[in-house]
C-alpha positions in Angstrom: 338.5 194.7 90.9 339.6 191.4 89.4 342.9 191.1 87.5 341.2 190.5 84.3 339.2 193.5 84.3 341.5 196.0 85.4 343.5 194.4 82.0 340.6 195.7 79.9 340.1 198.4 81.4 343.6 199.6 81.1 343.7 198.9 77.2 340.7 201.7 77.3 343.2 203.6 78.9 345.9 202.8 76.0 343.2 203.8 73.3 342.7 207.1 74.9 346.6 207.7 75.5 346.8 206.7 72.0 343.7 209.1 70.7 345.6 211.8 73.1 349.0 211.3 71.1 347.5 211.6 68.0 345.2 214.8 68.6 348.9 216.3 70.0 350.6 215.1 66.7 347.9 216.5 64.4 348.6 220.3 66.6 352.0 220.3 67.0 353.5 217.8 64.6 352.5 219.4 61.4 353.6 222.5 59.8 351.6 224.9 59.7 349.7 223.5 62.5 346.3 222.1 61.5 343.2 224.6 61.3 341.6 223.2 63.7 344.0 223.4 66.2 342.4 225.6 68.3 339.4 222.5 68.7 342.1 219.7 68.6 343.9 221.3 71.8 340.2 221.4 73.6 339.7 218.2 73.0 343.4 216.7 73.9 342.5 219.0 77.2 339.4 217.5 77.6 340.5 213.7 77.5 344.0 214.6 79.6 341.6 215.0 82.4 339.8 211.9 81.4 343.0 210.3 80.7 344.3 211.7 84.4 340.9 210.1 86.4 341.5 206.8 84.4 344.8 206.4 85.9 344.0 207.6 89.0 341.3 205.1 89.7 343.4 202.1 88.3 346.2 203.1 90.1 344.0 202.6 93.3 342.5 199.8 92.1 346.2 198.1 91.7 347.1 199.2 95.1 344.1 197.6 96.4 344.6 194.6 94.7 348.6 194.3 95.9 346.7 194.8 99.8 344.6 191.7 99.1 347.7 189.6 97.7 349.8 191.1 100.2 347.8 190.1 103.1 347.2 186.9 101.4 351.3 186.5 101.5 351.8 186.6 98.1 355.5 187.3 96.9 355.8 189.9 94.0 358.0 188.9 91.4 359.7 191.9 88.9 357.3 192.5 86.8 354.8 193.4 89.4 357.6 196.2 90.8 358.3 197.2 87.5 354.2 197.8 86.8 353.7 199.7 90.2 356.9 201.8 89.6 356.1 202.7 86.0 352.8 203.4 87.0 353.7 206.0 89.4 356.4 207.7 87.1 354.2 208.1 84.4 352.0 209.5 87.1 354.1 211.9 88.5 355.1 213.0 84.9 351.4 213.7 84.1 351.4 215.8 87.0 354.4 217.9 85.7 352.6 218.1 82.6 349.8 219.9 83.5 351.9 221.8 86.0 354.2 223.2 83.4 351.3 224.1 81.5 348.7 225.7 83.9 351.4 227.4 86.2 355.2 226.8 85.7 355.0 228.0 81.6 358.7 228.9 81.4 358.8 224.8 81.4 356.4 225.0 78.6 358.6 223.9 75.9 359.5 220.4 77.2 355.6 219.4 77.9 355.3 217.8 74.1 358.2 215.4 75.1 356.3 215.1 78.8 353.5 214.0 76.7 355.6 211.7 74.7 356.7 210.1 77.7 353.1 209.3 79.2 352.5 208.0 76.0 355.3 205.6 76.0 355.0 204.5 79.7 351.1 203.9 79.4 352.1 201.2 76.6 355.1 200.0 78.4 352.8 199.5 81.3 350.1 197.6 79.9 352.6 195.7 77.5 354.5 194.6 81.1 351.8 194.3 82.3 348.2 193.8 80.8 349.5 191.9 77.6 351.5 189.6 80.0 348.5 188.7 82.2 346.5 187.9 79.0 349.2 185.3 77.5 349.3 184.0 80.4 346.0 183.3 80.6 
């Protein structure tokens, strides 16, 4: 995957993170919590496992793409380090995420700040990152 696309197809990933930030703000920022909560937490379900495949697959197609450059003896400079680490910590807490809610629930109560966090890192990524590439270009 070229550079460029794997920028726009990570801002579809921002949207999404965003859309998944706001259905968790409409359930569990209100009080009382929203009628439809029962539908809203489907849905934020729903599109956490979209959400989850979408980083997945970039994540592989950045690791391919630092292969290529590699091989091509490319030097990475900080911001490239800083995108790959970022990217795995807001993988990893994704992962805890789901964990804390499918099997570990006494961990239950820190998922919304979890959540928080994947929020924030998917922006800081792409603003490192995807923003960067596209001023520069």
């Amino acid at each position: 995957m070229l550079p460029l696309s794997k920028t726009w197809v990570a801002l579809g990933m921002i949207v999404l993170a965003m859309v998944e930030f706001w259905l968790a703000m409409k359930v569990f920022g209100k009080k009382p919590p929203s009628p439809k909560a029962k539908a809203l937490l489907k849905t934020h379900r729903v599109l956490g496992y979209v959400f989850l495949g979408y980083l997945v697959f970039l994540m592989i197609a950045g690791l391919r793409m630092v292969g290529f450059f590699a091989e091509a003896g490319a030097s990475f400079d900080t911001r490239v380090m800083l995108h790959i680490i970022l990217a795995m910590v807001v993988f990893v807490v994704l992962v805890f995420k789901i964990l804390f809610i499918r099997a570990y629930r006494q961990y239950r109560p820190a998922v919304p700040a979890l959540g928080i966090i994947v929020t924030g890192g998917s922006v800081l990524i792409w603003l490192v990152a995807g923003l960067m590439f596209l001023v520069i270009l």
